[in-house]
Structures are given as C-alpha cells and as structure tokens.
N, C-alpha and C positions, 0 to 999 in steps of 0.2 A: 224170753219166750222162744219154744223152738219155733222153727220155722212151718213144723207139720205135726199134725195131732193123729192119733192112732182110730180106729172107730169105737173100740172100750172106755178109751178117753173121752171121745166126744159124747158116749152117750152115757157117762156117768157126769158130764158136766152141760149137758142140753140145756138145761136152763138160763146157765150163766154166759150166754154167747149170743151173739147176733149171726144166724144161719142164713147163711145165702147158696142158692141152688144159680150155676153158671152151666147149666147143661148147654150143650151146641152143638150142630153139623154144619160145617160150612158147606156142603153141595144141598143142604136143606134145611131155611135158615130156622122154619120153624116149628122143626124136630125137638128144640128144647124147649120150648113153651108146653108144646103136647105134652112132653115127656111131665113137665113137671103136672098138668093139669091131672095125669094120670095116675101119679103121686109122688110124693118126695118126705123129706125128712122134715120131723114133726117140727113148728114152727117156722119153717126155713120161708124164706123170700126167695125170687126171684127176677135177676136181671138178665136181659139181654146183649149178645157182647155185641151186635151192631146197634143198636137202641139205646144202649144204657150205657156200657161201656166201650164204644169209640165214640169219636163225632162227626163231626160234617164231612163229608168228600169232596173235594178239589175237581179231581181226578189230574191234583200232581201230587198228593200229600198222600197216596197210599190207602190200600183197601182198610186197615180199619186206624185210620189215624186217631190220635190221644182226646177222648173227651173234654170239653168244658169242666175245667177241674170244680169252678162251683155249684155248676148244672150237678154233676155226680156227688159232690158231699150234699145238696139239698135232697137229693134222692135216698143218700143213705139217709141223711136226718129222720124223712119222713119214715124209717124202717126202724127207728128208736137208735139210731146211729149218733152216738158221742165221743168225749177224746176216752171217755174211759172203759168206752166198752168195748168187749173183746169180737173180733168178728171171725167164723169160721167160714171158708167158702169150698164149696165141694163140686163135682161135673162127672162124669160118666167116663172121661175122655183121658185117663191117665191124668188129671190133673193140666192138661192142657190150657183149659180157660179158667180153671181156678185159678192158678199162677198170674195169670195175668188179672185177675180181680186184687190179689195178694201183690201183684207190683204198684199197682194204682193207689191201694190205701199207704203204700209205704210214700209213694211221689205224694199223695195228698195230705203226710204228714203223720202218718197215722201207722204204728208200730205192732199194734195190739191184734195180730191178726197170722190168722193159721190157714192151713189145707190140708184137708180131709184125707190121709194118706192111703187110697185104694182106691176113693171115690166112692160110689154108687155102691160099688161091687163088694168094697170093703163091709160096709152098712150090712150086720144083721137084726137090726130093730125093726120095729113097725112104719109103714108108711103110712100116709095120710094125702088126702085132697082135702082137707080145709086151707081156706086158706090164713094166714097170722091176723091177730087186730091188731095195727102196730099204734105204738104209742110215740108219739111224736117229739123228736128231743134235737138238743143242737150243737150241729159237728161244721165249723169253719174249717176251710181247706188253709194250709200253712204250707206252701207248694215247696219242693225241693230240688229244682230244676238242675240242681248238680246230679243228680241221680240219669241223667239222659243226654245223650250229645243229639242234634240236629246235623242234616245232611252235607249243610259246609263243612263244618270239623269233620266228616268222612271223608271229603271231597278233597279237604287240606291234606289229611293223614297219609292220603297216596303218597303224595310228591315227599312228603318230610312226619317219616314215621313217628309217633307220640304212642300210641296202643295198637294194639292185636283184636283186628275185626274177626267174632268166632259167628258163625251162621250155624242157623240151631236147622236147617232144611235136610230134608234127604241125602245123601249123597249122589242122586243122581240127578235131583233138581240143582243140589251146587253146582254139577259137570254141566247144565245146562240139557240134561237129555228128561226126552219127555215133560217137559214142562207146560201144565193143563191149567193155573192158576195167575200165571204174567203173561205179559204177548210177549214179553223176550227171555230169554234164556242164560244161564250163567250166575258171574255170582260177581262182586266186588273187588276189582284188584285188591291181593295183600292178605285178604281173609283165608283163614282156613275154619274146617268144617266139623262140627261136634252135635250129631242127629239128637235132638230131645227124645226123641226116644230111648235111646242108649243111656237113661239118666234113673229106668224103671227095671224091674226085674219082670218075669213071666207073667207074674201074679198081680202087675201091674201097681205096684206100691214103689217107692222109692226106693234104692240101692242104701245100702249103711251109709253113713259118713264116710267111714271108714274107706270103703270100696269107692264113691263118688270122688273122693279127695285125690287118692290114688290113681285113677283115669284121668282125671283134668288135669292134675300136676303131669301127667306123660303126655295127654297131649298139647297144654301150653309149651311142653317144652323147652320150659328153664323162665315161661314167662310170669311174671305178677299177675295172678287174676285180676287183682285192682286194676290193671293197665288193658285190661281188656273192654272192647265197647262188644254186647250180645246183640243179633238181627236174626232174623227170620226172610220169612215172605212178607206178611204184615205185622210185626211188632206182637203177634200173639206169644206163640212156641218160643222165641227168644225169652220171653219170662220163666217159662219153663227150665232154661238153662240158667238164669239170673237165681231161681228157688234154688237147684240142686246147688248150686255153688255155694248159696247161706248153709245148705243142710251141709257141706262140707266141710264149712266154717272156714270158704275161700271169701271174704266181703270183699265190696267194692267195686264190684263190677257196673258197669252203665248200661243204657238200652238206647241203640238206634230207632227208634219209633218209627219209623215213615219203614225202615228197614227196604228190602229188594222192591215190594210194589213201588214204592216212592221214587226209589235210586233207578229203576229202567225206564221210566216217564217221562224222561228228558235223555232223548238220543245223547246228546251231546258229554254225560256220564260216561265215564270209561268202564268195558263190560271185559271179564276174562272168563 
C-alpha cells in the first residue's frame, strides 16, 4: 500500500476506509475541532492531536509526548477500527498532523493506512457536518517499539556515533534564532537539518518519489536513511519526514518522540 492516496482515489474508494479528520493549530488548540464542526469529509472522524493523539505531560517528556498506545487503539476501535481495515487520515496542514496519525497506526502495529495527499485543499467533493454512526469493532495494539529510540540512545549517539539525528524544524529554530515554541534555543549536537516542509511542493501535495529520494539521498550525504533517527520540536513534523522518506521508498528510519521539547528540559543535555 502506498504511503499516500490521491483525492480521485479517496473518493472513489470512501466507503471502503476508515476517515479520520487530524486538522490542528498549535497557537490555537481548538481551531480543528471548529474546523471540522464546520465540515469535513463525508464519514470522517475526528481526533485531536493533544487529546487523542499525545498523552500525558511530564513537563520533562515533551509538548506532545507518545499516547497510551491502548487508550488510542480503544479509541480507534470505537470508530470501527480493525486489523483489516484501511485507515485514511487527512489535516489542512500539508499533511503535518496526518503523518503523525500515520506514524502511530504503523507503531501501533497497523500497516493499512494512508494520507490524503493535498489535504483539505486537495478534496473537491462535498463536505458534511453529520457527524459518522460508528460501529464498534476490535483493534489490539501489537506495539513496535523498534520503530522509535528514546532520549538515552540520543544522549549515547553524541559521544559514540550509531545514526544521523535529522531535525524536521525551521532552519532558524535549528540555528536557535527566534525560537517562540522551547525556552531554549538550538538543536542536538551531531544533527543536521531537513525542514518538513521541503518534503511538499507549492500546491502543497507531496514532491514525486522521485524528486523526495533525490533531496534526501544529497542531503544524508552518503548516509542510510535506515541509520537515521527523525526529531522535530515535539515528535509531530518529524513524522512528516518519516512519510516522505516511505514515499521515497528510503524505509527504516526511527522517531525521537520526546524530540527538542523533551532534549532542552533538562539543562544538563548538551545544546549546539
């Protein structure tokens, strides 16, 4: 299954998917609840990516640390969520928080699952405010915990290199300038920097294979994407790099979850 569905595709095959609407503002948390109340794609659910999809905060594990992986497969359950059903997830946002709905079902064992490539924008069908009657079915979570390193194995990687930390942030929140979202500034010794954005074209759909494969192969620079671990700010955007790399058909790549919130939360982390 590819990694991303076209909107001609999704909506000549609507019926046969499980639709999930991921819209989100992070400076306004709850601009996508509105958003979808106002309407969305026919069928589709809706989760929230601090409600539904992160979980508890610490405030040393990072703005949106990794959910209760059975808290979220009991939630999809409740949305007619199985091992064999196919899940679409779509967002407004360049595919920013769908990616990471699409990382989750893959940690939570589950394959069968696409993003909506344009989003929102892409969608010329009709919208809808009903909201789905779901039918309630059942999806156990089979975790896959090799798919993510935790912040020791970061912490280790400085001193005795193993993979290539790529930070999916701005390039000017990597340099540490203007930084509105951490109290500190900077980025991970060793990392270097590949803006998720750079992974869409104008029109806001995904780059070819083609073209994706070709920019990541120049800039890992001779590295195995498999050897690379993806971060962000909080574990969102990093999946955003984690998708395009499958649509490049570079696999293998892991995710820092706690990512930079997590890694500046303790002075004592080495910052460059």
């Amino acid at each position: 299954m590819t990694p991303l569905i076209s909107a001609l595709q999704l909506q000549e095959q609507l019926a046969d998917v499980l639709l999930i609407d991921c819209r989100h503002d992070l400076a306004n948390p709850e601009a996508g609840r509105l958003a979808y109340a106002e309407g969305h794609l026919p069928g589709a659910y809706f989760l929230h990516l601090d409600d539904d999809l992160s979980g508890l905060k610490t405030g040393a594990n990072g703005r949106h640390p990794l959910p209760d992986p059975q808290v979220l497969a009991d939630k999809l359950a409740d949305m007619g969520m199985s091992r064999s059903r196919r899940v679409v997830a779509y967002d407004a946002q360049g595919g920013m928080y769908a990616a990471r709905l699409w990382w989750l079902l893959r940690w939570l064992g589950h394959d069968h699952v696409q993003v909506l490539d344009g989003g929102m924008a892409a969608w010329q069908g009709a919208l809808v405010k009903d909201l789905p009657k779901p039918v309630v079915a059942e999806f156990v979570a089979e975790l896959r915990p090799a798919l993510m390193v935790g912040v020791e194995e970061v912490l280790a990687n400085i001193k005795l290199p193993i993979f290539t930390v790529v930070d999916a942030r701005s390039p000017s929140r990597f340099m540490g300038e203007g930084e509105t979202m951490d109290p500190v500034g900077g980025h991970i010794p060793g990392a270097i920097n590949r803006f998720f954005q750079n992974n869409l074209q104008e029109d806001g759909r995904f780059k070819s294979a083609e073209v994706l494969k070709a920019e990541w192969q120049q800039r890992l620079a001779g590295f195995d994407a498999s050897h690379t671990v993806q971060q962000c700010g909080s574990g969102v955007t990093a999946c955003h790099n984690l998708l395009a790399l499958e649509v490049a058909g570079l696999s293998g790549a892991r995710l820092y979850a706690g990512s930079w919130s997590e890694w500046c939360a303790d002075a004592a982390r080495p910052v460059a």
